[in-house]
C-alpha positions in Angstrom: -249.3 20.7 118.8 -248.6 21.4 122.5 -249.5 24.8 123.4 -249.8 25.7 127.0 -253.1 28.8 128.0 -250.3 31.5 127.7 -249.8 30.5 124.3 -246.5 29.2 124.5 -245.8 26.2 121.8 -243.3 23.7 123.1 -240.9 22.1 120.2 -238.6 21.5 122.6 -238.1 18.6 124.9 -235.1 17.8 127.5 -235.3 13.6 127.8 -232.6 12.5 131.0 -231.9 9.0 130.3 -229.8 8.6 133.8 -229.3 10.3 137.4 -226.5 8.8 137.8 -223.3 10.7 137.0 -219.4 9.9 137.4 -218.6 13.7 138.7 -219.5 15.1 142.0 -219.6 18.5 141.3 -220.5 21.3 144.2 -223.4 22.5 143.1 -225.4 19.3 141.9 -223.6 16.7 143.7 -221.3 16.9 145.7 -221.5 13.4 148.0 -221.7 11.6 145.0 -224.8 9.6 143.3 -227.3 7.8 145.0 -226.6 3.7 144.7 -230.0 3.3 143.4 -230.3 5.8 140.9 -230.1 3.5 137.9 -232.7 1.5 138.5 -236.1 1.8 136.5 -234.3 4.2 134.1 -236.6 4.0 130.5 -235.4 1.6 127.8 -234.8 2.2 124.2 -238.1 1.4 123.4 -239.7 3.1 125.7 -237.5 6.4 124.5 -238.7 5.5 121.3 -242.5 5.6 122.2 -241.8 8.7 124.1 -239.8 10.8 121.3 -242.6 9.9 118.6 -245.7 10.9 120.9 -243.6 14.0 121.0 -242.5 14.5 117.4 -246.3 13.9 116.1 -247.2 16.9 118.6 -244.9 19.1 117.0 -241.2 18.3 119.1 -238.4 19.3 116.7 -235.5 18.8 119.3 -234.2 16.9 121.7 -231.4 17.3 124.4 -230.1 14.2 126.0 -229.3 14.9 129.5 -228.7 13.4 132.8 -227.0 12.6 135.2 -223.9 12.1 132.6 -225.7 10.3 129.5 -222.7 8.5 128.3 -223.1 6.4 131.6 -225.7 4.8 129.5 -224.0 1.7 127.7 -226.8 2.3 124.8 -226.4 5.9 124.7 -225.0 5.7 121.0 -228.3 3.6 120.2 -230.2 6.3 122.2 -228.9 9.3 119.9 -230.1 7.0 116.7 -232.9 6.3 118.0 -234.2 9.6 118.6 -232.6 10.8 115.3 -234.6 8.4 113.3 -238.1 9.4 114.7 -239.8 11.2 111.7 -240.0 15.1 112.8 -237.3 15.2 114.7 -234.6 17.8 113.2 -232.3 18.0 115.9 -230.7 16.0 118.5 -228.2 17.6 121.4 -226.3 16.3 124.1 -225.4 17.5 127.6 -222.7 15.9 129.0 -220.0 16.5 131.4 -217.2 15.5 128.8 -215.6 12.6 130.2 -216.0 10.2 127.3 -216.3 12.5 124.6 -213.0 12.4 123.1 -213.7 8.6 123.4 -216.8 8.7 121.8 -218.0 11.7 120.2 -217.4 10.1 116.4 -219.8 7.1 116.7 -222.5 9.9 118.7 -221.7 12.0 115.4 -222.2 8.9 113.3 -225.3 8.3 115.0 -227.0 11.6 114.0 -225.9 13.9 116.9 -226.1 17.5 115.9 -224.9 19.3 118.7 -223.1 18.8 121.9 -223.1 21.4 125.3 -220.2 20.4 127.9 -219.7 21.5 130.9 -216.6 23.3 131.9 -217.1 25.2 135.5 -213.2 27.1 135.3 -210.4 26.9 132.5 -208.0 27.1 135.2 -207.6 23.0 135.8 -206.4 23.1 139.6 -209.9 25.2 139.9 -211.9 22.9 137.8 -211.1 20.0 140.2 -211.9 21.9 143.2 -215.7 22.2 141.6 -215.9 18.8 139.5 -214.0 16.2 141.8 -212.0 15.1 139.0 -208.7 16.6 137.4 -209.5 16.0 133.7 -209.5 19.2 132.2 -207.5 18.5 129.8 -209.2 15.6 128.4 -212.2 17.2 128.5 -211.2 20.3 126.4 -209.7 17.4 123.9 -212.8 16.5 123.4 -214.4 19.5 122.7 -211.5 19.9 119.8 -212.4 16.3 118.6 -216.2 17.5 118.9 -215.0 20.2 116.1 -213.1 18.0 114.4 -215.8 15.0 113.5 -218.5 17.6 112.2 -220.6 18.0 115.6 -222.5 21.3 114.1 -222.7 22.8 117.2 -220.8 22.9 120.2 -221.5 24.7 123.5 -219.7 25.0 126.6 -221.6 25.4 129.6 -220.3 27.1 132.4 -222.3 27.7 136.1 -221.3 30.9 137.7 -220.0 30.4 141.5 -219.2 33.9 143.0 -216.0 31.9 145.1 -214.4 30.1 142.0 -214.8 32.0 138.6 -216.4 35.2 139.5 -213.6 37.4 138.0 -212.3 34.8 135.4 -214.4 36.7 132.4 -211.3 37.7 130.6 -210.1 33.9 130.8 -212.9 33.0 129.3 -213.1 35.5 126.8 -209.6 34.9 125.5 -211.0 31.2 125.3 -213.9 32.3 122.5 -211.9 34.5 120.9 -209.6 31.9 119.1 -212.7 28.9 119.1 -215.8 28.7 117.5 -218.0 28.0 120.8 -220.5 29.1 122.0 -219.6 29.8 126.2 -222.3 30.3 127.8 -222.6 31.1 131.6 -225.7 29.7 133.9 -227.0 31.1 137.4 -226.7 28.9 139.7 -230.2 27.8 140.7 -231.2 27.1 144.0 -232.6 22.9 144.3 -233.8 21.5 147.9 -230.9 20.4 148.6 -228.3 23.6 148.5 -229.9 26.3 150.2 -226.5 27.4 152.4 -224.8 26.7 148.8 -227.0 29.0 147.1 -226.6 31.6 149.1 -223.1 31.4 149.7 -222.0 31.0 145.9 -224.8 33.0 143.7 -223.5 35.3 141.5 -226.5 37.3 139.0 -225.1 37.3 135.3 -226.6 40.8 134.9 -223.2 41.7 135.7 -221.8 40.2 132.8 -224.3 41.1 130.4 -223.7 44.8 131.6 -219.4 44.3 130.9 -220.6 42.4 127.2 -222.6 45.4 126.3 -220.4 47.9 127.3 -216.9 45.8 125.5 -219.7 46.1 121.9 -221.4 42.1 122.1 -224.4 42.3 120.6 -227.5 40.4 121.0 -228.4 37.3 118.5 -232.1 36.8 117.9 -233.3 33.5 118.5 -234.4 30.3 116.6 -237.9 28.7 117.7 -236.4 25.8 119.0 -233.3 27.3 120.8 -233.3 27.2 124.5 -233.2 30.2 127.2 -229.9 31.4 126.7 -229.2 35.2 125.8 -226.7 34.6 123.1 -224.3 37.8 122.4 -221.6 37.9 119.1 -218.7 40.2 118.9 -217.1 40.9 115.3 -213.8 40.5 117.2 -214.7 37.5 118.9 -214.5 33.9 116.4 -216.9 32.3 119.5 -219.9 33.8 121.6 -220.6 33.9 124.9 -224.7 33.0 126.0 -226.0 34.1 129.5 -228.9 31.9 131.5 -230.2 34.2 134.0 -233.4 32.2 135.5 -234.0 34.8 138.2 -234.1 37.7 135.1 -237.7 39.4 134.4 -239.7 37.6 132.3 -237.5 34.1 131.8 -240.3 32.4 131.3 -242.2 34.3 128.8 -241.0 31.9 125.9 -240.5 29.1 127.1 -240.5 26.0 124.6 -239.6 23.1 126.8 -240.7 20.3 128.7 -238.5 17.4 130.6 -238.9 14.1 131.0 -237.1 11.9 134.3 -234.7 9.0 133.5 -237.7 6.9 134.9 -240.7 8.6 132.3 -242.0 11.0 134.9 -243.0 14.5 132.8 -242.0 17.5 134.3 -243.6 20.9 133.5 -240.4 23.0 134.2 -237.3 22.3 136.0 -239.0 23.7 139.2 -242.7 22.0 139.5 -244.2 20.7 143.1 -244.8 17.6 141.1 -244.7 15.2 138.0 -247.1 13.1 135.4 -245.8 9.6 135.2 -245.9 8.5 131.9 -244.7 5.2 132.1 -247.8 3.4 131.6 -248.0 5.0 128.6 -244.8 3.7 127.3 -245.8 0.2 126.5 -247.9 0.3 123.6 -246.8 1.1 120.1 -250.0 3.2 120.1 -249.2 6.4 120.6 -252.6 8.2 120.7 -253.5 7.9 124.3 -250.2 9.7 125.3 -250.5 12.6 122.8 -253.6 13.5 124.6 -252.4 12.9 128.4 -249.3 15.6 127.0 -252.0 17.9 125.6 -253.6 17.7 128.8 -250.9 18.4 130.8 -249.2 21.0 129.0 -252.5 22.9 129.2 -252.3 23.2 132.8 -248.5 24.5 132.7 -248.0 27.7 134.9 -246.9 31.1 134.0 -244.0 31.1 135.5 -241.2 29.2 138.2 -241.2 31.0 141.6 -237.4 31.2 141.8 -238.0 34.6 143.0 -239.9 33.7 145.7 -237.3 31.5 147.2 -239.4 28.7 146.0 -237.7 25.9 144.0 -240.7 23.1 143.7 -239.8 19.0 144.3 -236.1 19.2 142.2 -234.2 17.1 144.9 -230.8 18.4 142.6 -230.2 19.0 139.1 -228.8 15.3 138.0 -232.8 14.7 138.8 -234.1 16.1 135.5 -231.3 16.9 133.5 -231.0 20.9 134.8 
């Protein structure tokens, strides 16, 4: 298995299969996506290789991330792929929704279990203002048609900016309390890149936790292979509502995941000073030499991020590794 010297077991693993993405949202990117960002991404063997060293060490789920997946022609072939590896019970999807009314049956078909979208503001003059693009609409059609084909579960993901939907909680709430979603709402986390962003548009989701407790949400206990949301239920409420709050005390006691780069580069946590390529160790159908570089490395995995300390590692921006 891979179990880090605090004990922590990893099931969990975040694959990007792109940094390339279609939106050019504020907070990740906002000039857009480098031209060269799709070259060297990992091919479906390669993903293949990679998902079954990580399976035989004890991986149980895997979140597809980018960039925006679906960019990736083969993405439907990536999901099966994955899905077929023996050991692997669940396969997710992060995406920011622009194909998934087109595509979400064949992803379902293909063994997807769960999809998160993002969804910054419900309000869609707002949500263009973040995203760059004025498809709300489409995008919450295909979270209905996400329902609608089977997808088991489906998550919105929304990042808290102080300027755009810092007092939209009872929008949202209203949202949940008619669907069967889970909402959840992410801290925006400071990348090289955004430092005058950061500290312009931060907003702590202590806040909201406090105005959750306080309107009778109560807090869900966890599965082993669920990530680091805080996921609260309301009898009232036919949805829930999940906070991320990396800058909370103790975020990373349990953590259960490690990420690996569009181009096979292995990152610790979201916020490392560096990366293990693992590419070389993609090209044999033997697995054995990269179950023990991932032991290896996992066992030198630190404590904790030092988001605290105003110190966010090498992420250039969150399209990098999948956020």
């Amino acid at each position: 298995m891979l179990i880090d010297a605090y004990q922590r077991r990893f099931t969990y693993l975040r694959l990007s299969v792109t940094e390339s993405c279609n939106f050019r949202c504020t907070y990740c990117l906002p000039d857009g996506t480098d031209c060269d960002s799709r070259a060297g991404e990992l091919t479906l063997p390669e993903i293949r290789r990679l998902v079954t060293a990580f399976a035989r060490l004890g991986t149980r789920k895997v979140r597809i991330t980018g960039g925006e997946p679906s960019l990736r022609k083969d993405l439907t072939k990536i999901i099966a792929t994955c899905k077929a590896v023996p050991g692997i019970e669940k396969v997710a999807l992060t995406t920011n929704g622009y194909r998934l009314k087109r595509d979400v049956a064949a992803w379902q078909a293909a063994g997807l279990d769960a999809v998160n979208v993002s969804i910054d503001s419900l309000d869609a003059a707002t949500f263009h203002l973040v995203t760059g693009q004025d498809k709300l609409a489409d995008i919450l059609a295909g979270v209905a048609a996400a329902k609608a084909v089977g997808i088991q579960q489906v998550k919105i993901n929304t990042v808290l900016l102080k300027q755009h939907n810092a007092l939209a909680l009872p929008d949202f709430l209203s949202f949940v309390k008619q669907q069967d979603v889970s909402l959840r709402f992410i801290e925006l986390m400071r990348t090289n890149d955004n430092l005058n962003f950061y500290q312009r548009q931060h907003l702590s989701g202590a806040s909201i936790q406090q105005q959750l407790e306080t309107q009778g949400w109560q807090l869900l206990p966890k599965g082993l292979s669920d990530g680091p949301a805080l996921e609260y239920a309301h009898p009232h409420y036919q949805g829930r509502i999940g906070l991320i709050m990396p800058y909370s005390k103790d975020f990373c006691a349990d953590c259960n995941r490690l990420r690996v780069s569009s181009k096979g580069q292995l990152y610790l946590c979201l916020f490392t000073d560096s990366y293990q390529d693992l590419r070389s160790l993609l090209q044999s159908e033997h697995s054995a030499p990269l179950e023990r570089f991932l032991q290896q490395a996992v066992a030198g995995k630190a404590e904790s991020h030092q988001l605290q300390q105003q110190h966010s590692g090498s992420t250039r921006h969150l399209a990098q590794i999948g956020g």
